[in-house]
C-alpha positions as CSV (number, residue, x, y, z in Angstrom):
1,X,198.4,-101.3,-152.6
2,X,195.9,-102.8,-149.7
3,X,196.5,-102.6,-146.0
4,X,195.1,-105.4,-143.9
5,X,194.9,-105.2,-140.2
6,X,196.9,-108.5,-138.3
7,X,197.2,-107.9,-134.4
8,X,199.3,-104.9,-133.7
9,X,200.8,-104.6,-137.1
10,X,199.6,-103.8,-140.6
11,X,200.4,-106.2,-143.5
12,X,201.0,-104.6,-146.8
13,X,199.8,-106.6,-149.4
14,X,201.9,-106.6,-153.1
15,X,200.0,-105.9,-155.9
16,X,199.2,-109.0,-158.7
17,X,202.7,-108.1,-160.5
18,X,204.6,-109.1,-157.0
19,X,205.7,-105.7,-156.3
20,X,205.7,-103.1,-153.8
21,X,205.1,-99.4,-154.4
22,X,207.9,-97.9,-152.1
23,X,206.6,-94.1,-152.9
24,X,202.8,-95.1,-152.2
25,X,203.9,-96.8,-148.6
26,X,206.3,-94.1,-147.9
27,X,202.8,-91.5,-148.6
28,X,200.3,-93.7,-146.6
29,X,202.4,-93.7,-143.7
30,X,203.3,-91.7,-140.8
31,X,206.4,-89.9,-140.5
32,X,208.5,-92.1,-138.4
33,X,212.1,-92.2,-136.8
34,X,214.4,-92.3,-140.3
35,X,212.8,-89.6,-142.0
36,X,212.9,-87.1,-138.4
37,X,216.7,-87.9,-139.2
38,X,217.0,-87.3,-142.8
39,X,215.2,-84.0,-142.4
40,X,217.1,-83.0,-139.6
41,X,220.5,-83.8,-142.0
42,X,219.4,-81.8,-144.8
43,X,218.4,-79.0,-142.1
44,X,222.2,-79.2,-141.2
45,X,223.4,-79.3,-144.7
46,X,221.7,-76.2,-145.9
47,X,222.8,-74.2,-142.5
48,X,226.3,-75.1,-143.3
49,X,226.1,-74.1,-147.4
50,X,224.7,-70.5,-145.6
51,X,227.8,-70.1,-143.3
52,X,230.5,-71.1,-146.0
53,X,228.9,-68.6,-148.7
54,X,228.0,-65.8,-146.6
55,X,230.9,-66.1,-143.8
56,X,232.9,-63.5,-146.4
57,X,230.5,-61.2,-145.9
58,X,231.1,-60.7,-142.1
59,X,234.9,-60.0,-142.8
60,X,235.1,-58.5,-146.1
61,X,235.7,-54.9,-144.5
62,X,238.5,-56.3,-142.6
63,X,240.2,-57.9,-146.0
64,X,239.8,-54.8,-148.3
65,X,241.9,-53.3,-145.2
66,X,244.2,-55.6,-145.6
67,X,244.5,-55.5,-149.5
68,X,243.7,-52.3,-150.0
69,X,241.1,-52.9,-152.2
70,X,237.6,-51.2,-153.3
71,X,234.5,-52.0,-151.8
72,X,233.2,-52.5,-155.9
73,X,235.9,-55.4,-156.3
74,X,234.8,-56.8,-153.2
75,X,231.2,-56.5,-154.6
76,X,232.5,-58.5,-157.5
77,X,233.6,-61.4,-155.5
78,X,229.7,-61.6,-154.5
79,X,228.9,-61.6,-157.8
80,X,231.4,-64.4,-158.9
81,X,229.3,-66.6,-155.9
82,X,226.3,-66.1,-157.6
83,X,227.8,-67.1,-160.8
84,X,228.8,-70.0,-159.2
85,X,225.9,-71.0,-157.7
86,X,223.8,-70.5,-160.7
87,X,226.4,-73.2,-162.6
88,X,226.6,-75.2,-159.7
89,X,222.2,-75.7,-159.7
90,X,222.9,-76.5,-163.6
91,X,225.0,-79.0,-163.4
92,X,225.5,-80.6,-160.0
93,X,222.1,-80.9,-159.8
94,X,222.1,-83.8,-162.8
95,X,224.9,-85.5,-160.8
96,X,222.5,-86.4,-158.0
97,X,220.2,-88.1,-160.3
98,X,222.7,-89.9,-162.0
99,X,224.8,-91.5,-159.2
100,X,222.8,-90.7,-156.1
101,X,221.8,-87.9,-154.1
102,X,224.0,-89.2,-150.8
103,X,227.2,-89.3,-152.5
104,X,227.0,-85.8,-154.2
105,X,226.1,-84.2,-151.2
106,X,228.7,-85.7,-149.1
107,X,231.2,-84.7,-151.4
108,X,230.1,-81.2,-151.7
109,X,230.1,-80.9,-148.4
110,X,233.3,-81.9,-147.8
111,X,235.0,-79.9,-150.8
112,X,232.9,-76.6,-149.3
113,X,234.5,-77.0,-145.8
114,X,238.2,-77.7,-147.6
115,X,237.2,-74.2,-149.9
116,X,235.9,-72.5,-146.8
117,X,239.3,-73.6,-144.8
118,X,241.2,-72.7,-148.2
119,X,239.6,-69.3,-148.2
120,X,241.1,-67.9,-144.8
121,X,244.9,-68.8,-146.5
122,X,244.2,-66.3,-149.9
123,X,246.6,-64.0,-150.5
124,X,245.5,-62.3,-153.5
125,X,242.1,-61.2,-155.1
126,X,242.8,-64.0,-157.9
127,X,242.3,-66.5,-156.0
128,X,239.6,-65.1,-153.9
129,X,237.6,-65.2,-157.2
130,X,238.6,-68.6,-157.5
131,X,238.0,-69.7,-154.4
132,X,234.5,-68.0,-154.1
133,X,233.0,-69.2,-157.8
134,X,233.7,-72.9,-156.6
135,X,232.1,-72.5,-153.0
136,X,229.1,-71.0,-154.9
137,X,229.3,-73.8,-157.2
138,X,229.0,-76.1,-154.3
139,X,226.1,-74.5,-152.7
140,X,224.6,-74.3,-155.9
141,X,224.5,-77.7,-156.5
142,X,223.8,-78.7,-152.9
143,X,220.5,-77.0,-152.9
144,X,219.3,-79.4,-155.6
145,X,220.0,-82.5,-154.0
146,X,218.8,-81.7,-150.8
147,X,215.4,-81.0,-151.9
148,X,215.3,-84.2,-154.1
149,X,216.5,-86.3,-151.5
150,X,214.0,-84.9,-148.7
151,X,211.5,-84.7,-151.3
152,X,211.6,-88.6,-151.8
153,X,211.4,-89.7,-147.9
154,X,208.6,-87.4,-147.1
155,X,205.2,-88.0,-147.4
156,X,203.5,-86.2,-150.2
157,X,201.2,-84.7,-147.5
158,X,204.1,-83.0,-145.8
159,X,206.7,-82.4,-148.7
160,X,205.8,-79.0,-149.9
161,X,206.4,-77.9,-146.0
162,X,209.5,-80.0,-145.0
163,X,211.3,-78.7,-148.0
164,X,210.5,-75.2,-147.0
165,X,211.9,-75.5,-143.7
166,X,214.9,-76.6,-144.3
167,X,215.7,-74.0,-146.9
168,X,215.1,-71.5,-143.7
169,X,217.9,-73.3,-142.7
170,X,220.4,-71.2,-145.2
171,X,219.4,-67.5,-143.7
172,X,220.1,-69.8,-139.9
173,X,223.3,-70.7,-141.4
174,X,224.4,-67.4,-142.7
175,X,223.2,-65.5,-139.6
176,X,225.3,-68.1,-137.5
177,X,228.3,-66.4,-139.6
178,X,227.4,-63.6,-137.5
179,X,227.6,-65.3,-134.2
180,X,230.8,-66.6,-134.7
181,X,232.0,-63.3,-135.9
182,X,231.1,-61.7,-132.4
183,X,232.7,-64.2,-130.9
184,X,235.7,-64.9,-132.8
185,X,237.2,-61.3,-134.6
186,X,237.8,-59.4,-131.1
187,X,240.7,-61.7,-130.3
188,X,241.5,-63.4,-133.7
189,X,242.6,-62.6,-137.5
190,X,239.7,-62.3,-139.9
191,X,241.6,-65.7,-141.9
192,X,240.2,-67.6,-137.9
193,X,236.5,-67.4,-139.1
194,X,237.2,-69.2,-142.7
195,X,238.9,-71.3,-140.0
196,X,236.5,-72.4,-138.0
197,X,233.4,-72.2,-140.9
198,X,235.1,-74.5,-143.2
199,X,236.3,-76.7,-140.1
200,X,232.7,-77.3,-138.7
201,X,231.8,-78.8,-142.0
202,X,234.4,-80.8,-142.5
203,X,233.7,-81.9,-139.0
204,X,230.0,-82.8,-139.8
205,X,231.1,-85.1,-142.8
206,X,231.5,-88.1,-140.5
207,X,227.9,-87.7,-139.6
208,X,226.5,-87.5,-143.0
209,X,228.9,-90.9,-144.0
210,X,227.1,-92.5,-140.9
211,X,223.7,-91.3,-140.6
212,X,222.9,-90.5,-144.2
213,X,221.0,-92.7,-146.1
214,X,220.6,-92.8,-150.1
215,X,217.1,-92.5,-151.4
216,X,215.2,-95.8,-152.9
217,X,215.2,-94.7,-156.6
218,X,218.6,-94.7,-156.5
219,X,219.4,-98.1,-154.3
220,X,217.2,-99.7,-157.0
221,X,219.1,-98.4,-160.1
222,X,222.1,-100.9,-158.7
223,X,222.8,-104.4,-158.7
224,X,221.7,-105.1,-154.7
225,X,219.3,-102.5,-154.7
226,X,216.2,-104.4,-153.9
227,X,217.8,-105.9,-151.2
228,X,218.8,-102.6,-150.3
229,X,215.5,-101.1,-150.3
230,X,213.5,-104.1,-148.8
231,X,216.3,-103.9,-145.7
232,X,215.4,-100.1,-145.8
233,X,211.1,-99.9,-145.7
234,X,211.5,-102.7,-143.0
235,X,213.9,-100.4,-141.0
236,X,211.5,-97.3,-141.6
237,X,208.3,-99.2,-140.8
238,X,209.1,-102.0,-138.4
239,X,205.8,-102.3,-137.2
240,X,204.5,-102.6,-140.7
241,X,204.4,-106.4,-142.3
242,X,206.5,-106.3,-145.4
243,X,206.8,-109.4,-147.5
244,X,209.2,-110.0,-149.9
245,X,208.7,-109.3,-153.8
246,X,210.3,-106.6,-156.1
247,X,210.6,-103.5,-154.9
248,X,209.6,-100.0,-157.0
249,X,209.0,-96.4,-157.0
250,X,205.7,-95.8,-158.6
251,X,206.8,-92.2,-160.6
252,X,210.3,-93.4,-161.7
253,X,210.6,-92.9,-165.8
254,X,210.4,-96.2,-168.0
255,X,212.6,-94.1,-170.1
256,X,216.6,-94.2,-169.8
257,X,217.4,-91.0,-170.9
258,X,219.5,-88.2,-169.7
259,X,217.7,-86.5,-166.8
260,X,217.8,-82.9,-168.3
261,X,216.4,-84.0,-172.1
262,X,213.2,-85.5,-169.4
263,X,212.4,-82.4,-168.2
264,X,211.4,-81.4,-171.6
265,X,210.2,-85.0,-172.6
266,X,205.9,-85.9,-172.0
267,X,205.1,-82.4,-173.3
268,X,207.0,-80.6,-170.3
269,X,208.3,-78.2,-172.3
270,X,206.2,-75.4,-172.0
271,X,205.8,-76.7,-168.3
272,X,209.4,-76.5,-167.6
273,X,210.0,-73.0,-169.1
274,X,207.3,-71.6,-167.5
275,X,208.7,-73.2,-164.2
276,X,212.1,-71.6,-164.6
277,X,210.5,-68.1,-165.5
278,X,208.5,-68.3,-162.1
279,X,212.0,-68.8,-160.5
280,X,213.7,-65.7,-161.9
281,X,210.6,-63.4,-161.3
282,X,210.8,-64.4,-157.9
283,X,214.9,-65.0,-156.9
284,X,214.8,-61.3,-158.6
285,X,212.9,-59.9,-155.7
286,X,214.6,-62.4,-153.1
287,X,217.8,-60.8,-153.8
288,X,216.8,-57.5,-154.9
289,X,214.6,-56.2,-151.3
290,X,217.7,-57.2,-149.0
291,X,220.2,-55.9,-151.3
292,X,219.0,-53.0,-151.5
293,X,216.0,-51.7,-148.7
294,X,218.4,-50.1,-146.5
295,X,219.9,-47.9,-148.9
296,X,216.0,-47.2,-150.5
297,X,215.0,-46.3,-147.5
298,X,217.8,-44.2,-146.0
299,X,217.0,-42.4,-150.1
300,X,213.7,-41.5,-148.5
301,X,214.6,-40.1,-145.3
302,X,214.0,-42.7,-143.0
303,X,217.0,-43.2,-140.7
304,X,219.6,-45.6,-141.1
305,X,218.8,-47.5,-137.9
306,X,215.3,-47.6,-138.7
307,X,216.3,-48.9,-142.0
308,X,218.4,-51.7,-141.0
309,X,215.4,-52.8,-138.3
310,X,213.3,-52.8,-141.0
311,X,215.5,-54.8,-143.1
312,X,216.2,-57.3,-140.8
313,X,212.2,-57.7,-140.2
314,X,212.4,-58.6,-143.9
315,X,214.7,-61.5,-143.7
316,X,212.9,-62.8,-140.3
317,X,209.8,-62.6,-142.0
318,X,210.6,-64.8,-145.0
319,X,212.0,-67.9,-142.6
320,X,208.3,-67.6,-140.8
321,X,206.9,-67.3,-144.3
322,X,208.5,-70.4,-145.9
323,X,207.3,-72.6,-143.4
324,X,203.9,-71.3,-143.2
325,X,203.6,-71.0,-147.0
326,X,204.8,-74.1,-147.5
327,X,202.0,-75.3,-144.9
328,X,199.5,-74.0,-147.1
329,X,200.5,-75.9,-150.1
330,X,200.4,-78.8,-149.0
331,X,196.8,-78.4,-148.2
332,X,195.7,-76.2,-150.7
333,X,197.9,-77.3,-154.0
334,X,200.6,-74.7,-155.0
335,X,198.4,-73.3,-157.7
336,X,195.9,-71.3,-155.7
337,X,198.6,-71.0,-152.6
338,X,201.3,-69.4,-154.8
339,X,199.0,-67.0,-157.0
340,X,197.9,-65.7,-153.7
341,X,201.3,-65.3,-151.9
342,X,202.8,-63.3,-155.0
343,X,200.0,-60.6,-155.1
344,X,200.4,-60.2,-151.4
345,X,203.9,-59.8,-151.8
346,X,203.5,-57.1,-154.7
347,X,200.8,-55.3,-152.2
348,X,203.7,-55.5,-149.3
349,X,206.1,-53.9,-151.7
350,X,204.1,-51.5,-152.6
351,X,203.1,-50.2,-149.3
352,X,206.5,-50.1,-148.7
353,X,207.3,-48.1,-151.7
354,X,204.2,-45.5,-150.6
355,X,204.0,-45.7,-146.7
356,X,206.7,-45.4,-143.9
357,X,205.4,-42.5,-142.1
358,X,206.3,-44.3,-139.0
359,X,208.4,-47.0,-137.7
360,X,205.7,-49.3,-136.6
361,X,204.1,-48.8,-140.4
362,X,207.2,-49.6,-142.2
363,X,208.2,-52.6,-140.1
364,X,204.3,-53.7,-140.5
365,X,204.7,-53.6,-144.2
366,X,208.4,-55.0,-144.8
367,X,207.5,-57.4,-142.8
368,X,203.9,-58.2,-145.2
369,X,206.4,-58.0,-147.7
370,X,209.3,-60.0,-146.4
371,X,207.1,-63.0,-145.5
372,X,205.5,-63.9,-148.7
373,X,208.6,-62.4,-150.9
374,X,211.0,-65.4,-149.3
375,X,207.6,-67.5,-148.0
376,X,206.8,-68.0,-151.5
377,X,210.4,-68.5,-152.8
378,X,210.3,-71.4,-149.9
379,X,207.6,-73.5,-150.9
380,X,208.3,-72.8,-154.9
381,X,211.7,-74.6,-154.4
382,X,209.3,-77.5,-153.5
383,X,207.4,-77.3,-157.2
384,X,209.7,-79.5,-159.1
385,X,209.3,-82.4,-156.5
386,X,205.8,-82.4,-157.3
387,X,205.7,-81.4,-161.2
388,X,208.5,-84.3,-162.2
389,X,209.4,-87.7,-161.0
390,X,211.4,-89.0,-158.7
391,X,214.6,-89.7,-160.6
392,X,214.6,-86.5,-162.3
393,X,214.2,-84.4,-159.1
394,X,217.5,-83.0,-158.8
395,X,218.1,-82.0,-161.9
396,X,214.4,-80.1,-161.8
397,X,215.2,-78.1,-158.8
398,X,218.9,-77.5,-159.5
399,X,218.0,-76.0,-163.3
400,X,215.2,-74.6,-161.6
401,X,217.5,-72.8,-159.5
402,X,220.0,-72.5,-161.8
403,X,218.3,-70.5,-164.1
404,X,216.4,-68.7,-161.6
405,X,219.5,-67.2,-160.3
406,X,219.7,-65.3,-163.9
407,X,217.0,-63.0,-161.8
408,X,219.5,-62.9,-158.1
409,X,221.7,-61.1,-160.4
410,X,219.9,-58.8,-163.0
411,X,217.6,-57.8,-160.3
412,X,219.7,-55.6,-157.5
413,X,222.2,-55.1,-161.0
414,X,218.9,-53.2,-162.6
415,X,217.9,-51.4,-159.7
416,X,221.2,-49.9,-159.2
417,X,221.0,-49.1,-163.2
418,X,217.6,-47.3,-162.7
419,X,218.5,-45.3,-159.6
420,X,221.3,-44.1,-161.5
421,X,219.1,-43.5,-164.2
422,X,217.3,-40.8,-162.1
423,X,214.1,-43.3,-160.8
424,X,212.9,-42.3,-157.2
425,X,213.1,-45.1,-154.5
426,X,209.4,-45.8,-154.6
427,X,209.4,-46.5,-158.5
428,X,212.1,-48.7,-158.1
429,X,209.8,-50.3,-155.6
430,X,207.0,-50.4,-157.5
431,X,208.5,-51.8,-160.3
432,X,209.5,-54.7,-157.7
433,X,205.8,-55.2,-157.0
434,X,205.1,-55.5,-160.8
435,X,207.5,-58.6,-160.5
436,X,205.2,-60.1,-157.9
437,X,202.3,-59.5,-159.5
438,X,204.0,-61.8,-162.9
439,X,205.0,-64.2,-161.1
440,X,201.7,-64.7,-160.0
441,X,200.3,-64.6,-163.6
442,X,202.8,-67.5,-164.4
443,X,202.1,-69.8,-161.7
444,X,198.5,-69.4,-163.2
445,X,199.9,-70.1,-166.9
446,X,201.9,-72.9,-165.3
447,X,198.8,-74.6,-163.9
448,X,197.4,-74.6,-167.3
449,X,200.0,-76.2,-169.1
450,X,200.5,-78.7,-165.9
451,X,196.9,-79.9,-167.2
452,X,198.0,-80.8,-170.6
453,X,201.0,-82.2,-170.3
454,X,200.8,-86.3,-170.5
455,X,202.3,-86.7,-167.3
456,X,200.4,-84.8,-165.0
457,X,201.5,-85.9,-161.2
């Protein structure tokens, strides 16, 4: 594709088939008025999937109160989340490639605010379990979609980073929960937060039916879909001179097949596999520090207030991380960005494991370790919007994430297994750097077999 200078405006010129790249425009332009929005919509959407799941969290004292109930069955209910968000990445994510990332997202949103709003009526741990594996379903396959849809308005120059961002804006939704508990369980029942959470979202549907538009892969996969994307580009670019001729993504499949059996199609299979093991080393030490730091540290005789700064240095850390992280990769490539961030985050680890003779030292190295720990999980979810094309992007990411989440829960599940077993705090630690330090072997590994795959992108 060939830009031409006319006046004030820029002509594109179609290529000798009569068509225009949509994806190569969309990367040699600036980032304009449309996209601001769409990232600022998917910002929104991943603020509100961290207030619905983690909202439970801020009452779930006041409930087993209430019931009567153990603080381990309540720590089940997490569980069942997890679960659900695993399954949801699975197989919501495949949904968005198949009939659009708009539509799937609008309706998860609006079946999380109805679960959310569902939630504050339970009246029994049944359906609390119930009620909590389908919110994590949602979120799980929310994620997914998100990421593909971003992923395919923004400029390959600025993906790795935009994607990053907005999954900061999950920890900004969940500590909102917070917020709203201040201000809402002084005067109100515990049920008033569910309440208000699930009411918000519900709230911001209208907005996404309005403002939300549907990525160009999937306008062209129906009957008025070049018209539909033509009227789109024109919208996005007004001051660029768009003719008319056939409109295409350049990295869409000429296969029809099902989305998942692609990510193993082209020789991705030791690509993909590889992928999915980087995402369990690392969602094992994404959910293993936070989980359980404070109670680590409060093992080695620092005091519980100093241990719950520190711990909340962590999770600050890893919102600053993921957008500077994913900063770096899209300068640098993933590969050399990635290997990097995991063996500083093993070194943070460790230094926590060996030094907090002070509080200045131990918030110094949670927070090392806290900003490339989550950094890095940031800009990784961005990996399968480079590695596959565009119409199997959701279904990357949400089996990505999906399987990852096979490390969220066997990594604080075998720490707790290994304390038990008599290990000190620090070993337990240690053995959390060792992740780090394979996850950084694989994104090495995965680089290789990147390069000789037949569709390297």
């Amino acid at each position: 594709m060939q830009n031409e200078s006319s006046g004030s405006e820029r002509e594109v010129v179609i290529d000798g088939a009569g068509r225009i790249d949509a994806s190569a425009l969309i990367d040699a332009q600036p980032i304009g008025r449309t996209q601001l929005s769409v990232f600022t919509l998917a910002f929104l959407i991943a603020a509100f999937d961290g207030l619905d799941l983690q909202v439970i969290s801020f009452v779930s004292l006041d409930m087993a109160r209430e019931w009567n109930i153990s603080r381990a069955s309540l720590g089940a209910v997490f569980s069942t989340g997890l679960f659900g968000m695993m399954l949801g990445g699975l197989s919501l994510g495949t949904l968005g490639d198949v009939f659009g990332q708009r539509r799937v997202l609008i309706a998860l949103t609006v079946l999380l605010g109805l679960l959310t709003v569902a939630t504050g009526f339970t009246t029994s741990m049944g359906q609390l379990y119930v009620l909590r594996f389908l919110t994590g379903l949602c979120v799980g396959g929310a994620l997914p979609n998100t990421v593909a849809l971003l992923s395919q308005y923004a400029p390959k120059r600025r993906r790795a980073q935009l994607i990053s961002v907005v999954g900061v804006g999950i920890p900004l939704g969940a500590a909102t929960g917070g917020v709203l508990a201040a201000l809402l369980l002084p005067e109100l029942d515990w049920r008033w937060l569910f309440y208000v959470a699930g009411g918000l979202a519900l709230t911001f549907c209208p907005v996404l039916l309005t403002s939300l538009p549907e990525t160009i892969p999937s306008m062209l996969k129906r009957a008025d879909g070049q018209h539909q994307a033509l009227t789109m580009l024109r919208s996005m670019y007004p001051r660029v001179v768009i003719p008319q001729g056939e409109v295409i993504w350049g990295d869409v499949s000429a296969k029809r097949q099902l989305p998942v059996v692609q990510l193993f199609d082209g020789g991705r299979v030791y690509m993909t596999v590889l992928l999915w093991s980087v995402f369990v080393a690392s969602l094992m030490n994404v959910y293993l520090l936070p989980s359980w730091l404070p109670a680590l540290l409060q093992d080695a005789q620092v005091p519980p207030a100093k241990a719950a700064l520190a711990t909340s240095g962590f999770s600050v850390a890893g919102m600053l991380g993921a957008v500077s992280i994913g900063w770096l990769v899209d300068r640098f490539g993933f590969v050399r960005v990635l290997c990097t961030g995991y063996i500083l985050s093993a070194i943070g680890i460790a230094a926590v494991a060996l030094s907090h003779s002070s509080l200045a030292v131990l918030a110094t190295t949670v927070f090392l370790s806290g900003f490339f720990v989550v950094g890095c999980q940031g800009a990784l979810n961005a990996v399968p919007s480079i590695l596959y094309p565009a119409d199997v992007r959701s279904t990357a990411t949400g089996w990505a994430l999906g399987i990852g989440r096979l490390g969220a829960i066997v990594g604080p599940l075998l720490a707790g297994i290994l304390l038990s077993a008599g290990w000190a705090h620090s070993q337990v630690l240690l053995g959390a750097a060792l992740v780090g330090v394979l996850a950084s072997l694989l994104v090495l590994i995965l680089a290789v077999a990147r390069a000789s795959t037949s569709t390297d992108r």
